[in-house]
BAMIGU-694983 format. One record per atom (N, C-alpha, C, O): residue number from 1; residue in one letter; atom name; x, y, z negated. Coordinates in pm, whole numbers, plus 32768, in hexadecimal, padded with zeros to 4 digits. Example, Ala and Ser with C-alpha at 12.3 -4.5 7.8 and 13.67 -1.06 7.14 Angstrom:
2
   k r  a    X    Y    Z
   1 a  N 8527 7DC7 7CF4
   1 a CA 84CE 7E3E 7CF4
   1 a  C 8528 7EB6 7CF4
   1 a  O 8590 7EB4 7CB2
   2 s  N 8505 7F1F 7D3C
   2 s CA 8557 7F96 7D36
   2 s  C 850A 8003 7CED
   2 s  O 853D 8072 7CDC
This chain:
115
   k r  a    X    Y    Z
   1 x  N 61E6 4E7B B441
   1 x CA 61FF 4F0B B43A
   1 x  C 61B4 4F49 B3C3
   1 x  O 61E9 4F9A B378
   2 x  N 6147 4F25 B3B9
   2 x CA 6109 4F5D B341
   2 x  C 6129 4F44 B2CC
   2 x  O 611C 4FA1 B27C
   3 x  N 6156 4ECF B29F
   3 x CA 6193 4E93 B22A
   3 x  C 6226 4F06 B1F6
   3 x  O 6252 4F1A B185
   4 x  N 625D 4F4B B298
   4 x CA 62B4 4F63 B253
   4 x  C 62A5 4FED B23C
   4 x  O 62F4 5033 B1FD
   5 x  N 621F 501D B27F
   5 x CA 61FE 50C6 B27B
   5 x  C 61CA 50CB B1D2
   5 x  O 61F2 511C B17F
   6 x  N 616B 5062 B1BB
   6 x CA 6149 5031 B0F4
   6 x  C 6196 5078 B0B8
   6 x  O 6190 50D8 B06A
   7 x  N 6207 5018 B102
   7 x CA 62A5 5021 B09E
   7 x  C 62C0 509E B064
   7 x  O 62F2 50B8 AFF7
   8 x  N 6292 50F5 B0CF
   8 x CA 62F7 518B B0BD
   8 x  C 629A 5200 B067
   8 x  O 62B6 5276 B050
   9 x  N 6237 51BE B048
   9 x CA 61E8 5221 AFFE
   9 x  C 61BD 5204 AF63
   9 x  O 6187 5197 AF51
  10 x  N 61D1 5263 AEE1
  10 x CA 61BC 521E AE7F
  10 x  C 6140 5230 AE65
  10 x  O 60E5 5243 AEB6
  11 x  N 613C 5229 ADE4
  11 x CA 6082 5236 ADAE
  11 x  C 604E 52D7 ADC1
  11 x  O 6095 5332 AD96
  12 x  N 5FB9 52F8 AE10
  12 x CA 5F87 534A AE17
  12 x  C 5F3D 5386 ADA2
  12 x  O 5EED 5346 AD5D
  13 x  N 5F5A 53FC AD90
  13 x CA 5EF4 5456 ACF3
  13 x  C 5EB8 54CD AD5F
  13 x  O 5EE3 5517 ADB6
  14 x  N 5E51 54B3 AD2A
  14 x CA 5DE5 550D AD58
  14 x  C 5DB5 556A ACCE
  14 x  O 5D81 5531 AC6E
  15 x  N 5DCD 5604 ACCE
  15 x CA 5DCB 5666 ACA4
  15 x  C 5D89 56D1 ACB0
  15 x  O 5DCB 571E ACF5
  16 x  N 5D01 5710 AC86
  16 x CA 5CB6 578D AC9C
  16 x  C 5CEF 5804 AC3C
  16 x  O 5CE5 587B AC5A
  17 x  N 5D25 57DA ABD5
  17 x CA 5D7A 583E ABBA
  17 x  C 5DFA 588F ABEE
  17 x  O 5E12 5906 ABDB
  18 x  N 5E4F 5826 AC3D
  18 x CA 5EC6 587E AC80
  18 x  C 5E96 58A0 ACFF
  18 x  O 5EF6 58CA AD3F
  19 x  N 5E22 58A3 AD4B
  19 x CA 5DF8 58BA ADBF
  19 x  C 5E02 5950 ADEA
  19 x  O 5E04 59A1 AD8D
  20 x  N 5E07 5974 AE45
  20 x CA 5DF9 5A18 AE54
  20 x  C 5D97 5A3E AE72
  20 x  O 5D86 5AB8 AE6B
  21 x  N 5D21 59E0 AEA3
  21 x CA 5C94 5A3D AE85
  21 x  C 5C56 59DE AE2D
  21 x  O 5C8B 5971 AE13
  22 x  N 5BC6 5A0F ADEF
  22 x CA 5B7C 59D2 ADA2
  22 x  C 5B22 593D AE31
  22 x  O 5AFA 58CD AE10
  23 x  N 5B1F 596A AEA0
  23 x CA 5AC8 5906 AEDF
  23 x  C 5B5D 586E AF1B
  23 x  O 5B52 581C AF77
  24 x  N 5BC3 587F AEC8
  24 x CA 5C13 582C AF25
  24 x  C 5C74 5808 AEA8
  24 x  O 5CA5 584A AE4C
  25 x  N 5C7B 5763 AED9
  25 x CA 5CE6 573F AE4C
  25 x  C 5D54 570F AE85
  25 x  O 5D4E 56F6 AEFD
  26 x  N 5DD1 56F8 AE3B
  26 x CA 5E52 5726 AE45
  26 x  C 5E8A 5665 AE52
  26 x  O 5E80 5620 ADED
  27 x  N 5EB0 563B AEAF
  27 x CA 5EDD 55C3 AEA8
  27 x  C 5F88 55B1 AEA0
  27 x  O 5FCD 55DF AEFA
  28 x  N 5FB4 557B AE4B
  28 x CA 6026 558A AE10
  28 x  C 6071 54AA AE3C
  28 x  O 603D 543C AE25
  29 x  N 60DE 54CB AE71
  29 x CA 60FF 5462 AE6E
  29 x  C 61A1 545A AEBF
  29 x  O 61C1 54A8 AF18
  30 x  N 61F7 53F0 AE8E
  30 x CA 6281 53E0 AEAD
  30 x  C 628C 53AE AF55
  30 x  O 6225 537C AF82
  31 x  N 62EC 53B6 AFA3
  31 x CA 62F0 538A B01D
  31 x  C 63AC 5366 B017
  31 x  O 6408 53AD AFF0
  32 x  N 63AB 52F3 B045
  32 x CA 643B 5298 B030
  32 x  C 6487 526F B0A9
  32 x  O 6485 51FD B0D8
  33 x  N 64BF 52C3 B0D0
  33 x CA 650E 52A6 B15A
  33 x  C 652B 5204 B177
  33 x  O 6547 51A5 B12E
  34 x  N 651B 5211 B1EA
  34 x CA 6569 5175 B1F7
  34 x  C 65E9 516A B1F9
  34 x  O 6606 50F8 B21B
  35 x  N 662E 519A B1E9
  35 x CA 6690 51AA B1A7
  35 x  C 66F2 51A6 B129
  35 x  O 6767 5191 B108
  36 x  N 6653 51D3 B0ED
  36 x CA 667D 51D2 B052
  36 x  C 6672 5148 AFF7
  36 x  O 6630 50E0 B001
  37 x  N 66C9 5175 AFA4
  37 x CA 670C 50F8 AF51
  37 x  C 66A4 5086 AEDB
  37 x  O 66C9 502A AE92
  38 x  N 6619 50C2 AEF4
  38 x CA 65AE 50C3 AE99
  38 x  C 6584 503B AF1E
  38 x  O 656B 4FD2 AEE2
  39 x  N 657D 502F AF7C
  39 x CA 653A 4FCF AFDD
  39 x  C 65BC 4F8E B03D
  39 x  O 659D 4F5C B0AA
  40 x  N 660A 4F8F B026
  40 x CA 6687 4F33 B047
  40 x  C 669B 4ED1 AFD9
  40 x  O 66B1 4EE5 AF62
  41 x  N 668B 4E4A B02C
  41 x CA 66AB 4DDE AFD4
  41 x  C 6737 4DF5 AFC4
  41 x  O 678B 4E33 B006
  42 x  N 673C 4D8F AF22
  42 x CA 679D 4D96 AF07
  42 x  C 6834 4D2A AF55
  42 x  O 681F 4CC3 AF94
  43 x  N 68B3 4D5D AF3E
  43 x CA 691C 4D49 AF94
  43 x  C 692A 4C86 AF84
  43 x  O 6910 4C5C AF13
  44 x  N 694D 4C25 AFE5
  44 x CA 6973 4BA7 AFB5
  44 x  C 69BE 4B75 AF37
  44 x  O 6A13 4BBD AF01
  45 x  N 69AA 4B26 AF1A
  45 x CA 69F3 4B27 AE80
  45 x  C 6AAA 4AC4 AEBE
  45 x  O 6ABD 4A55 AEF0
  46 x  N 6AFA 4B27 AE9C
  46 x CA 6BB7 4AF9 AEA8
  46 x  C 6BD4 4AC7 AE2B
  46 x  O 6B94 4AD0 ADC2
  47 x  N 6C52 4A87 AE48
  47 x CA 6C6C 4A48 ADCA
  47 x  C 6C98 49BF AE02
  47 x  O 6CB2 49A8 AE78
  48 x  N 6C9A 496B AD9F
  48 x CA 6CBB 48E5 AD74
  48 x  C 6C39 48C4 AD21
  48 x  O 6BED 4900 ACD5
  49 x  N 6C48 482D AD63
  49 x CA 6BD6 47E3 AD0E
  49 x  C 6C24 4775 AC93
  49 x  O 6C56 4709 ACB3
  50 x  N 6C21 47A8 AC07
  50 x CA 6C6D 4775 AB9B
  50 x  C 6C1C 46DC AB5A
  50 x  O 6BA8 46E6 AB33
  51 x  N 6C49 4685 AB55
  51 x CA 6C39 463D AB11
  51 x  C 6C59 45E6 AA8E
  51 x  O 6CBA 4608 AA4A
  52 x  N 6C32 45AC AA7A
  52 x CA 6C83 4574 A9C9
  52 x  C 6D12 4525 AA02
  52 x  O 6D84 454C A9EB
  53 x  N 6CF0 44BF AA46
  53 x CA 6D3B 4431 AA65
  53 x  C 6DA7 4497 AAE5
  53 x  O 6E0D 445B AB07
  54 x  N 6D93 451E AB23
  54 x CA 6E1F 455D AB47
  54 x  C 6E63 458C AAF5
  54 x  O 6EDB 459A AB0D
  55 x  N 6E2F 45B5 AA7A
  55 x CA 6E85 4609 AA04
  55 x  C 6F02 45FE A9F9
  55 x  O 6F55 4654 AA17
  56 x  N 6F17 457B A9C5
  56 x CA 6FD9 4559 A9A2
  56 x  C 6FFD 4551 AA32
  56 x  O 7071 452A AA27
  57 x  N 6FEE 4558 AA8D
  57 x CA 7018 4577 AAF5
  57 x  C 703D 461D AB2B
  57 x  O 70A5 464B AB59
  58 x  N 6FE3 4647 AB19
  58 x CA 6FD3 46DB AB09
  58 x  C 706B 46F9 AACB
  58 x  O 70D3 471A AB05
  59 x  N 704C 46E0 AA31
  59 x CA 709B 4728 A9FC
  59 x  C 712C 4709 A9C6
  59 x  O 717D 472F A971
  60 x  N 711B 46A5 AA32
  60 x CA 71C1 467D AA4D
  60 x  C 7212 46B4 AA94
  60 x  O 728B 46C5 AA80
  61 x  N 71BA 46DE AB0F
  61 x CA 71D2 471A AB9B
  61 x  C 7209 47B2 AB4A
  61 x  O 727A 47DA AB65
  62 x  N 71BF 47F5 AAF5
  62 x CA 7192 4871 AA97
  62 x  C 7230 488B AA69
  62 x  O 7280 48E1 AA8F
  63 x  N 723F 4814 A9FD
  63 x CA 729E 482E A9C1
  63 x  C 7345 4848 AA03
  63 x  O 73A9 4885 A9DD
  64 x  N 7312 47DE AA9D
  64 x CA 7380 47F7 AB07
  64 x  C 73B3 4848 AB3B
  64 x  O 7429 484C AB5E
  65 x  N 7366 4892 AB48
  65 x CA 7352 4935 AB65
  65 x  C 7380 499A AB4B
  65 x  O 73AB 49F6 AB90
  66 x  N 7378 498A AAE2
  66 x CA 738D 49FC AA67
  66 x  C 7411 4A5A AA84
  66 x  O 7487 4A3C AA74
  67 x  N 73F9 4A8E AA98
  67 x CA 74B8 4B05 AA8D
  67 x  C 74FB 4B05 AA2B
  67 x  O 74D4 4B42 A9C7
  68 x  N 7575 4ABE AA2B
  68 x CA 75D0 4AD3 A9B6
  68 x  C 7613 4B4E A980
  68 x  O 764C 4BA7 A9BE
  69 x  N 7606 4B45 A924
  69 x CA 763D 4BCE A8CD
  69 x  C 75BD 4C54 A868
  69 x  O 75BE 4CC2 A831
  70 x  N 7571 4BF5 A884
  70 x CA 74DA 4C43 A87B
  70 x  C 74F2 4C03 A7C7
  70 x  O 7558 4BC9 A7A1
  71 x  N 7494 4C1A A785
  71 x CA 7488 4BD1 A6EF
  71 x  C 7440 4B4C A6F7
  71 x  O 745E 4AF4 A6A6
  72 x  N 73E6 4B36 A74E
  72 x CA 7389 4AC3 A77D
  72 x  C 73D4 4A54 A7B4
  72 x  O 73A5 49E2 A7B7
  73 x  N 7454 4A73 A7E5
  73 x CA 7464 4A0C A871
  73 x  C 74CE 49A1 A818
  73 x  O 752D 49BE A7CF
  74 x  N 749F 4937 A836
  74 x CA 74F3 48D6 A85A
  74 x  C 757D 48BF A870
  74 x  O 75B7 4916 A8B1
  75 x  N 75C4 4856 A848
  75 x CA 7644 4833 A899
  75 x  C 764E 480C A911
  75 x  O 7695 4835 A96D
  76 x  N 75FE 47B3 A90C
  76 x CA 75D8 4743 A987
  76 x  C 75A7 478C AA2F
  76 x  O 7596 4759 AA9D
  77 x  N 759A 4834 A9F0
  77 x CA 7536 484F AA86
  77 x  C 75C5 4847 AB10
  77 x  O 763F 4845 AB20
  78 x  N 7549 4845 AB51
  78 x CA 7585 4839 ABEB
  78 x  C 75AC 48B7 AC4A
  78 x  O 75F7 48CA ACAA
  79 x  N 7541 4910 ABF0
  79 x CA 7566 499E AC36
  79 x  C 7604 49C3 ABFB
  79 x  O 7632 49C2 AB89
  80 x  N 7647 49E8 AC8E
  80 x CA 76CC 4A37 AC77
  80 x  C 76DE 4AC3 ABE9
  80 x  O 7667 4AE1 ABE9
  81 x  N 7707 4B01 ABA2
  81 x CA 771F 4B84 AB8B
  81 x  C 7709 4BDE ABD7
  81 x  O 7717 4BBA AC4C
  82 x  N 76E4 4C69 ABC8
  82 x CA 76DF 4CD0 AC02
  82 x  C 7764 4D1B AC14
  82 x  O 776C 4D41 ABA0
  83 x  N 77BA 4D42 AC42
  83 x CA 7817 4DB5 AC19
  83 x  C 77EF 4E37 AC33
  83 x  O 783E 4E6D AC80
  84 x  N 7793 4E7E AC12
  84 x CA 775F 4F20 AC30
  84 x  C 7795 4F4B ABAF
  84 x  O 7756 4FB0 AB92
  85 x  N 77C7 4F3C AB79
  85 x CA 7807 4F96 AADD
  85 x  C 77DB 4F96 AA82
  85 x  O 77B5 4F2D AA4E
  86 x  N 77C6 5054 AA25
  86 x CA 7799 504A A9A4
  86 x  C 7734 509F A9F0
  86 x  O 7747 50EE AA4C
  87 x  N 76C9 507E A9B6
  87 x CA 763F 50CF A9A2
  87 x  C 75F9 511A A967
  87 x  O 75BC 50CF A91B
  88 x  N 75CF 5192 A951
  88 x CA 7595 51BC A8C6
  88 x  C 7527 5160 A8A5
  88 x  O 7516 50FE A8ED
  89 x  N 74CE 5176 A82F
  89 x CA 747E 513C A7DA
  89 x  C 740E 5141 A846
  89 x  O 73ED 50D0 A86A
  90 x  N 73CE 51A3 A881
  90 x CA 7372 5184 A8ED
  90 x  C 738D 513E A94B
  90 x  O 7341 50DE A956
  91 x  N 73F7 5146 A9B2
  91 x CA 7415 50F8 A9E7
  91 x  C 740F 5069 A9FA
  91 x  O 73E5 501A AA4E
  92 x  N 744C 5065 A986
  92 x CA 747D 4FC9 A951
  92 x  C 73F3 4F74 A971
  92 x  O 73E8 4F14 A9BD
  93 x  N 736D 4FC4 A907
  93 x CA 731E 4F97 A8ED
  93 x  C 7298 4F8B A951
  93 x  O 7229 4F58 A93F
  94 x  N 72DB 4FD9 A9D1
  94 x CA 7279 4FCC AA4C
  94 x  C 729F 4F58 AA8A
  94 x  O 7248 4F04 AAA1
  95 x  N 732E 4F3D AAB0
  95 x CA 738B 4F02 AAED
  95 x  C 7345 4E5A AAB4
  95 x  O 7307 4E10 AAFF
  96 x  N 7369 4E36 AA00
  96 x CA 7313 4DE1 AA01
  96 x  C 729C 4D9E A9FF
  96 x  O 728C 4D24 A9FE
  97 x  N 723C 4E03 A9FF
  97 x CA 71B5 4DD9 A9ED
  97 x  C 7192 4DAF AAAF
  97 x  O 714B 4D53 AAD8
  98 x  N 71DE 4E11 AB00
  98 x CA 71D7 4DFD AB63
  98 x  C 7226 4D51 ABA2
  98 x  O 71ED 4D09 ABF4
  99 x  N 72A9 4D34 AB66
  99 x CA 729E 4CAB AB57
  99 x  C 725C 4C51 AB23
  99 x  O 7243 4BFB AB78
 100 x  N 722B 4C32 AAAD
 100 x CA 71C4 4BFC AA79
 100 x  C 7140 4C02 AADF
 100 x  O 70FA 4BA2 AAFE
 101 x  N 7138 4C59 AAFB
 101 x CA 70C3 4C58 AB62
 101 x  C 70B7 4BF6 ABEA
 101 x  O 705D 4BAA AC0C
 102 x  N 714E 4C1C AC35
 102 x CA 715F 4BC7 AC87
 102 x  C 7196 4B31 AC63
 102 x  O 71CC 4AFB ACC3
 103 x  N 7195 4AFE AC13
 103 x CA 71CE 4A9A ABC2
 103 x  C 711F 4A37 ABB7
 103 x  O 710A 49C2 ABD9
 104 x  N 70AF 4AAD AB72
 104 x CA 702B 4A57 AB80
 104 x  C 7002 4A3B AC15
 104 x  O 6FE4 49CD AC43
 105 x  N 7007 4ABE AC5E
 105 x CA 6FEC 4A95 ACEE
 105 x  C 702B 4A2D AD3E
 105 x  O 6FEA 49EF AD92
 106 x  N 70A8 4A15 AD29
 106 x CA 70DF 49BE AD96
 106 x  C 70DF 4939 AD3A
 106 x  O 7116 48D6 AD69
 107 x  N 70AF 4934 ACD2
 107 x CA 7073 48B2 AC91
 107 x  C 702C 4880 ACB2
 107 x  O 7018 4807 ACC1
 108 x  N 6FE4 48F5 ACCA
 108 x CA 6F2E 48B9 ACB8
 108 x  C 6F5C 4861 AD64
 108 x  O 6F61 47E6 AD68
 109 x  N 6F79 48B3 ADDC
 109 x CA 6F8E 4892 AE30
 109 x  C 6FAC 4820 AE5E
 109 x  O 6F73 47FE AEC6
 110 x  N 6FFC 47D5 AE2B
 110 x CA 7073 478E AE3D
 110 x  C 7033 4708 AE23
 110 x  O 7046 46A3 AE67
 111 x  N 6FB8 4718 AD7C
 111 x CA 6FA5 46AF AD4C
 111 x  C 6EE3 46A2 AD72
 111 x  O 6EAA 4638 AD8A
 112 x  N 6EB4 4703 AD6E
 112 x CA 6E07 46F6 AD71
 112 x  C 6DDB 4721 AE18
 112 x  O 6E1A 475A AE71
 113 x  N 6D7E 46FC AE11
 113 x CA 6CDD 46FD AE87
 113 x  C 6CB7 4795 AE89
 113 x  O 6C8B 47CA AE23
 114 x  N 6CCA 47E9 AF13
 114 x CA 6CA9 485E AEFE
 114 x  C 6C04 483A AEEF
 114 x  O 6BD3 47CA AEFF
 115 x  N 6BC1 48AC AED0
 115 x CA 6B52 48C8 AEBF
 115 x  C 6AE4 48E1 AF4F
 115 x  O 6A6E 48FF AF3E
């Protein structure tokens, strides 16, 4: 319990100048909820655990992936076409980064050691 009462308090300054009388000095110091984000360890580490000797594996799986019709992709991929239409320029460009995205994730998945 005490270790974690430590926790919650920062460094003490002791002050006769900001005091409000001359016979009494002014102790100045931080107090850190337990709650707060300053004494919460940090979250488990997610992910995939990458290695050299999974690589061409990886990024075979990667290239498999890929959404056709993008500038990046492949002939060979396995993913179907989309038919959702024409897109504007934002669109387009959420649409693929958001594939590409899921393209690394369900790689990583498929081929590596979660973390």
């Amino acid at each position: 319990m005490w270790d974690k009462l430590t926790k919650q308090f920062g460094d003490v300054t002791v002050s006769l100048a900001n005091s409000l009388r001359l016979d009494h000095a002014a102790l100045t110091f931080k107090i850190f909820p337990l709650d707060s984000i300053t004494i919460i360890p940090p979250p488990a580490l997610s992910g995939f655990k990458a290695t050299n000797k999974l690589k061409d594996s990886w990024m075979k799986e990667f290239v498999m992936l890929l959404p056709p019709g993008l500038p990046y992709t492949p002939e060979h991929s396995t993913v179907p076409p989309d038919s959702t239409g024409t897109l504007s320029g934002h669109e387009s460009l959420d649409k693929s980064l958001n594939l590409f995205n899921w393209a690394i994730n369900k790689a990583s998945h498929c081929t590596l050691k979660p973390n």
